[in-house]
C-alpha positions in Angstrom: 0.0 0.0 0.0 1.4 3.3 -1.0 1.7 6.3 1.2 -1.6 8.1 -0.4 -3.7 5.2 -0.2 -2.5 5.2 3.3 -3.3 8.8 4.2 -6.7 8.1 2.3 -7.9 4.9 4.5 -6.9 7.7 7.4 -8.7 10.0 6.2 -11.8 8.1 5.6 -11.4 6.3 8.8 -11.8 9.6 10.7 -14.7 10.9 8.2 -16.7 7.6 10.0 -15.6 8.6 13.2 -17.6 12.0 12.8 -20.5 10.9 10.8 -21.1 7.8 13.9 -21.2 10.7 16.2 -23.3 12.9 14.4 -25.7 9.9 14.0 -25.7 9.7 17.9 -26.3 13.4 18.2 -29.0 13.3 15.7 -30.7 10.6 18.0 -30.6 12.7 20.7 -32.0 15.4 19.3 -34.8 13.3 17.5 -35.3 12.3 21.5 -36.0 15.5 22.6 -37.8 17.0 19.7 -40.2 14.2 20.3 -40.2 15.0 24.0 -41.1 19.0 23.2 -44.2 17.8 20.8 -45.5 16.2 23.2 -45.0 18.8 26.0 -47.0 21.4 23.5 -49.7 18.9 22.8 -50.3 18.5 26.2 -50.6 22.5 26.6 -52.5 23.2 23.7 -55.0 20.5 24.7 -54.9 22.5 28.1 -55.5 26.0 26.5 -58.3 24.4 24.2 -60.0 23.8 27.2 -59.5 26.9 29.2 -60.8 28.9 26.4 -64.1 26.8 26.5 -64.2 27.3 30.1 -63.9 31.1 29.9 -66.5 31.1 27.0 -68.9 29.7 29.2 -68.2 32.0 32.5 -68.9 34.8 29.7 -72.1 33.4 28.6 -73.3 32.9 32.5 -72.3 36.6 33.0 -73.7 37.9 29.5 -70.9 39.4 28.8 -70.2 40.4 25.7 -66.8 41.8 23.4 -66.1 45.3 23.6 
């Protein structure tokens, strides 16, 4: 094996290296991008349901929009 094909196994070698921990990364950010929809499902299913609450406190008071 020559010196250049040597410096190329090297080379490529250490591109794997950074592409395997980029794929870990990528996990964890997959992970906690899942973790966040959740989280704002759960609060806009929350808000949903305060807003139906406050529509019917404005009907029992007759109140109406300015």
């Amino acid at each position: 094996m020559t010196e250049a094909d040597s410096a190329v196994l090297e080379h490529l070698r250490h591109i794997r290296g950074a592409v395997d921990g980029l794929r870990d990364d990528m996990r964890e950010v997959k992970g906690r991008l899942g973790i966040l929809e959740s989280q704002y499902a759960n609060l806009s299913n929350r808000m949903d349901r305060l807003d139906g609450r406050v529509e019917r406190i404005e009907r029992r008071l007759n109140l109406t929009n300015a």
